[in-house]
N, C-alpha and C positions, 0 to 999 in steps of 0.2 A: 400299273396303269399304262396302258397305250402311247406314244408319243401322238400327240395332239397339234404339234404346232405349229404343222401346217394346212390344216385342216379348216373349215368356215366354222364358227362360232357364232351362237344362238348367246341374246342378253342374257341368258339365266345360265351361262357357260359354269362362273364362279359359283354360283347358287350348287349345282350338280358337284363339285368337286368336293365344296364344303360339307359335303352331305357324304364325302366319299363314294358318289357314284362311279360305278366302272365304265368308264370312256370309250368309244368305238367308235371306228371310222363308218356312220351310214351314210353312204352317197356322198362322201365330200363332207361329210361336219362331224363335228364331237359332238356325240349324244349320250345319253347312259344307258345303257341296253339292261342293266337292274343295279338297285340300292343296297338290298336285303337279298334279294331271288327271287328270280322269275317267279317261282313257284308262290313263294310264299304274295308277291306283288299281285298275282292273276287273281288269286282268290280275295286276297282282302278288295278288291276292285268288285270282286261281284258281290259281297257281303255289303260294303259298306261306299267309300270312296277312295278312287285313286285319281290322282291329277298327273297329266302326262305335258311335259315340253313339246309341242310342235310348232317349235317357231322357227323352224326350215322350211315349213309349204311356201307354195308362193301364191301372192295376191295380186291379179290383175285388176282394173278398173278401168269398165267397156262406157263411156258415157260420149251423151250426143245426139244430137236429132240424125236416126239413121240406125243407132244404133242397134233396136232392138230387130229389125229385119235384118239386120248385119250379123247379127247373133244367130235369131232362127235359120237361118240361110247357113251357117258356119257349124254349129252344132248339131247335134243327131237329135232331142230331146226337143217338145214342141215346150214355147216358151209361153205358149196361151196358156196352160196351165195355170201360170204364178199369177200370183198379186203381188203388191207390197208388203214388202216383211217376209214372204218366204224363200225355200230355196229348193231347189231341182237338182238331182244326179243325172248326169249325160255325160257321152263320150264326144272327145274330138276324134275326127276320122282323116283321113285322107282320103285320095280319089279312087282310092280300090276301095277303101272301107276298112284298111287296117288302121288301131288304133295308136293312136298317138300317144293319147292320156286319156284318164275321167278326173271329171272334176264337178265341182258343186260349185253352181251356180245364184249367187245372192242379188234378190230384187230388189232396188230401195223404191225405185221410181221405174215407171214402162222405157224412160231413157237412159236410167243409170246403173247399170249389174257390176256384183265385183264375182271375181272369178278364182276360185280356190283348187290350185294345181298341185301337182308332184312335185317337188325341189329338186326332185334331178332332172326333170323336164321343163324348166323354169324357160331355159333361153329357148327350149325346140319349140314349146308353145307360141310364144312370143314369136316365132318367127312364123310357125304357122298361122296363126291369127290376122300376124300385117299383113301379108301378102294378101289377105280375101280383102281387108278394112277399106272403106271408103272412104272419100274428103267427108271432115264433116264427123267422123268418129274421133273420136279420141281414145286411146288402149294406153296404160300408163301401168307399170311394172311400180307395185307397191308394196314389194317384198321385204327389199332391204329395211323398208322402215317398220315393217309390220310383222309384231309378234303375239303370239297366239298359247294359251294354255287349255289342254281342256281337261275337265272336272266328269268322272264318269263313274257310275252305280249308283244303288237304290238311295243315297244319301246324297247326292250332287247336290240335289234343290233346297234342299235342309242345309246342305251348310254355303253354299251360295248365298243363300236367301237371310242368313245369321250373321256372316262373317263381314259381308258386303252392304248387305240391305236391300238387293234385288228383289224385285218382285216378278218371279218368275211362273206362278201356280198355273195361273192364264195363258199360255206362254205354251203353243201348239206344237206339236212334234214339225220337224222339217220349218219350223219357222225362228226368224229371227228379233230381236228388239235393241232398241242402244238404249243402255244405261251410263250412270256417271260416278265416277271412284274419283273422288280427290283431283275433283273440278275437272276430268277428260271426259269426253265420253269413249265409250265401252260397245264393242257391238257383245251381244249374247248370242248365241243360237244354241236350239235344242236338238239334235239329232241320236247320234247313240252308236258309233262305230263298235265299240266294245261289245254291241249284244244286250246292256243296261241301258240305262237311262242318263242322260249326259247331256253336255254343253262346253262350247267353244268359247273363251274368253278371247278376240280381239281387242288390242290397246297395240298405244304407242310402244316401242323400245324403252322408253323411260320407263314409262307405266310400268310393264312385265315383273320386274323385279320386286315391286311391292306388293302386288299379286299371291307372288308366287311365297313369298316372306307368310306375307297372313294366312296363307293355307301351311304353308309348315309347321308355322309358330302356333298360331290360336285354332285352327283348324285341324291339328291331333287331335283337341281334347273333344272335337264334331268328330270325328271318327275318320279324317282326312288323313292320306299318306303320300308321297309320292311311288311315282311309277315307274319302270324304265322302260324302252322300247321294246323289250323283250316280253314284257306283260302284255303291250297294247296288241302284238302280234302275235299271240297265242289267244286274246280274249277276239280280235278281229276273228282269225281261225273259228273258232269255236261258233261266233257267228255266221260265220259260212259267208263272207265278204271276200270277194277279190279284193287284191294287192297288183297293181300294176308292179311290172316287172316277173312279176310269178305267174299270177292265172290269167293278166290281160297285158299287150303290148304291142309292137309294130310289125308283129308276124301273125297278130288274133284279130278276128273279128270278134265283133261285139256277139253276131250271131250264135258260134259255136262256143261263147264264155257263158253263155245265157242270161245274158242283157240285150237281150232283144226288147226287152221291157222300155228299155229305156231307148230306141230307139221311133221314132213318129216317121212311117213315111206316108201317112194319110196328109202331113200338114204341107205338104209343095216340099220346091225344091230344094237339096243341103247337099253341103260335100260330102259326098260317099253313096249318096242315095243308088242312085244306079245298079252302083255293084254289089252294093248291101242287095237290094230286090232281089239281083240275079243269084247272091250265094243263098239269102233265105228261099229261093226256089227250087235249086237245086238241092239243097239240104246239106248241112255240114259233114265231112267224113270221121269227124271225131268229137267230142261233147264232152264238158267240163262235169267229173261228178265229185260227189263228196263219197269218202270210204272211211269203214273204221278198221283195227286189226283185231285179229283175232286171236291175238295174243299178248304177251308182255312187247313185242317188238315197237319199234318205233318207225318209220318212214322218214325218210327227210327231204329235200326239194332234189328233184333233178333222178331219182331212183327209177326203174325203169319197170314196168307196169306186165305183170304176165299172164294169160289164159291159155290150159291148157299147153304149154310148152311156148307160147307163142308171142313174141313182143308185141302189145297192145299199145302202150301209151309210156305216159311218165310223170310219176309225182311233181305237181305245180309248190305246193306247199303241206307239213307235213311236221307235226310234232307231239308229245304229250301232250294231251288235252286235260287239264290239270282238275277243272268243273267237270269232267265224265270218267276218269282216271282209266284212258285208255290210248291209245296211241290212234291219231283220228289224220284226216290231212283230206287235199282236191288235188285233181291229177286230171288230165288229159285221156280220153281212151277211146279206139274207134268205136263209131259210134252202132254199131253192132252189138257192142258188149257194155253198153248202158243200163242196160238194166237196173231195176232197184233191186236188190236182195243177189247181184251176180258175185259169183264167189269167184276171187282174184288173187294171183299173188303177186308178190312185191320183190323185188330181188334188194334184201338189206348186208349189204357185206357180203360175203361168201355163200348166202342162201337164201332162198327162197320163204317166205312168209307166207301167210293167208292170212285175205282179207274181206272185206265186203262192202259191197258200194251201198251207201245209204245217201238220204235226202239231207243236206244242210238245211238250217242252222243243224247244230249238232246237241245247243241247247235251247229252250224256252228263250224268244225274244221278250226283253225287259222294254221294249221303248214306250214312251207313252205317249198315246195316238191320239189323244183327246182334239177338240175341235175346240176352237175358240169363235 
C-alpha cells in the first residue's frame, strides 16, 4: 500500500483501508483506485451498483442578492435555464476562453447556487470567481466540510430507496432534492457520470461514514459494492465524458473539446465570450474524437496520434474498455482528420497500431431522462 500520510484524506479514509482498498495518490488525496479490480468493479457497476467516494470535489456556495447575474456573467452556461432543484454543466473560462474547470451547477433558490468543482482546482476557482464577485455576494468554500458519495447503475434507486427510505422515482434526471438520514438533511441528485443511472449523496463529514457503512453492510445483499477510482474512470470513459486535466484544461477551449453545448453566447455578456466568438468563427485546428483499436492493443493518455506517417494529435485518455472488451480512449487530432470511420494509428511502445475514430459514448447511455 502506498505511503499515505501525507496526503488529504476524505471521512471514509479508514472505511477504504478496512475494505483493503489500494490507496493512491489522486491529486493530493488517498483514494482507492480498486477493491477487488478495476475490471471486475466496472462491470458489476453497469450490472447492478457500485458506490464511489468523492469527497474531494469541492463545494462552493454562490448566495446573495446579486448573485445570480454575478454567476451568468462569470460562467459560460445560461442560468435561465434552471429552476429550483436542478442542475447545469458549464465551464469556467478566462478572458481568452481557456478553461479553468467544469463544474455543475446546483439551484436551490434564483439567489443561492452551490457550485461543484475539481479538487485540484479548488483554490484556482476560488480565486477566479472573487475577483469577478460583487459587494453583496457571498462565495463560501464548503469543501472541507462537505462529503459526498455517489451510488451508480441500474440498481442505484432500488437500493437508495430500500436502504435509506428515499423517495427518489419522481426525482428527474439533472435534478436534485434534500432528503433526511438520521435527523440531517441530505441533498440527493440524480445525474449519471458513469453512463448508468446514479446519484450524488451530499451530507455532513459526520454523516458520510454511516452512509457509507449501510451500503457496505446491508446494501451487499441489494446488490451494492464499493468502487475504486479506477472503475469511475474507465465507466466515465466508456461514457464518452471529459475528465479535466485530460480532454479539458487551461490550454482547451470549450470549443475544440466539443462543449460548445454548454456554452450560451446568445444570453449577454461572460468571461470569455469574446474570444470564445472569435475561436468558434475561425474554427478550431484540432477536435476532440473518440477512437476504438483495432486490435488487442491498448492506448493510454499522452500516446501520440498518427496518419499516414504523420503526427496528428495525442491520446487525451485511453484504456480497456471492459463493457466493449476492446481497447477504446479520446485524443486530440487535427481537425482535418476527424472524420468518423478515419483509420489511424497510435504509436504504443515501440510500434504503431491501428485504429479508428468513432463517435462516443462508446456504449448505450443508461440515464434516466424522465421529467417530473
Amino acid at each position: 500500500m502506498q505511503d499515505t500520510e501525507l496526503l488529504k484524506k476524505t471521512p471514509l479514509y479508514s472505511r477504504h483501508t478496512a475494505l483493503n482498498g489500494k490507496m493512491v495518490d489522486f491529486g493530493g488525496w488517498a483514494l482507492p483506485i480498486h477493491y477487488t479490480g478495476i475490471i471486475a468493479e466496472h462491470l458489476w457497476t453497469r450490472k447492478s451498483c457500485g458506490f464511489f467516494d468523492v469527497s474531494h470535489l469541492g463545494e462552493f456556495r454562490v448566495s446573495g442578492a446579486g448573485s445570480f447575474d454575478f454567476l451568468q456573467a462569470r460562467l459560460t452556461n445560461d442560468l435561465r435555464k434552471m429552476t429550483d432543484g436542478s442542475m447545469l454543466y458549464s465551464l469556467l473560462c478566462d478572458e481568452k476562453g481557456l478553461t479553468i474547470d467544469d463544474i455543475l451547477i446546483y439551484r436551490q433558490t434564483a439567489e443561492d447556487h452551490y457550485l461543484i468543482v475539481n479538487a485540484a482546482n479548488i483554490s484556482r476557482d476560488l480565486e477566479a470567481l472573487s475577483q469577478y464577485a460583487p459587494d453583496g455576494v457571498s462565495l463560501k468554500d464548503q469543501s472541507d466540510e462537505t462529503a459526498c458519495i455517489a451510488v451508480q447503475g441500474p440498481r442505484a434507486e432500488a437500493v437508495l430507496e430500500k436502504l435509506f427510505k428515499f423517495n427518489l422515482r419522481g426525482l428527474a434526471y439533472y435534478r436534485f432534492k434534500e432528503e433526511t438520514f438520521m435527523n440531517e438533511p441530505v441533498w440527493v441528485s440524480r445525474s449519471g457520470y458513469t453512463g448508468e443511472d446514479g446519484f450524488e449523496l451530499f451530507s455532513s463529514n459526520k454523516l458520510a461514514p454511516f452512509f457509507w457503512d449501510r451500503l457496505a453492510g446491508d446494501g451487499k445483499s441489494e446488490g451494492a459494492l464499493p468502487a475504486g477510482l479506477g472503475a469511475r474512470n474507465t465507466l466515465r470513459l466508456e461514457a464518452g465524458n471529459a475528465l479535466y486535466g485530460h480532454e479539458i484544461d487551461v490550454a482547451t477551449t470549450p470549443i475544440e473539446a466539443g462543449l460548445g453545448w454548454a456554452v450560451s453566447f446568445d444570453k449577454g455578456r461572460f468571461v470569455g465570450r469574446d474570444s470564445l466568438m472569435k475561436f468558434k468563427e475561425k474554427g478550431p485546428s484540432r477536435k476532440l474524437v473518440g477512437f476504438k483499436m483495432l486490435d488487442r492493443s491498448i492506448a493510454r493518455d499522452r500516446y501520440p496520434i498518427f496518419k499516414d506517417g504523420q503526427k496528428i494529435g495525442e491520446v487525451t485518455s485511453g484504456s480497456f474498455g471492459p463493457s466493449v472488451g476492446v481497447g477504446i480512449g479520446l485524443g486530440y487530432v487535427r481537425k482535418e482528420h476527424a472524420a468518423l470511420g478515419t483509420g489511424i494509428e497510435i504509436q504504443v511502445h515501440e510500434r504503431r497500431v491501428t485504429a479508428e475514430i468513432v463517435k462516443p459514448p462508446f456504449i448505450p447511455l443508461n440515464h434516466k431522462k424522465q421529467r417530473t
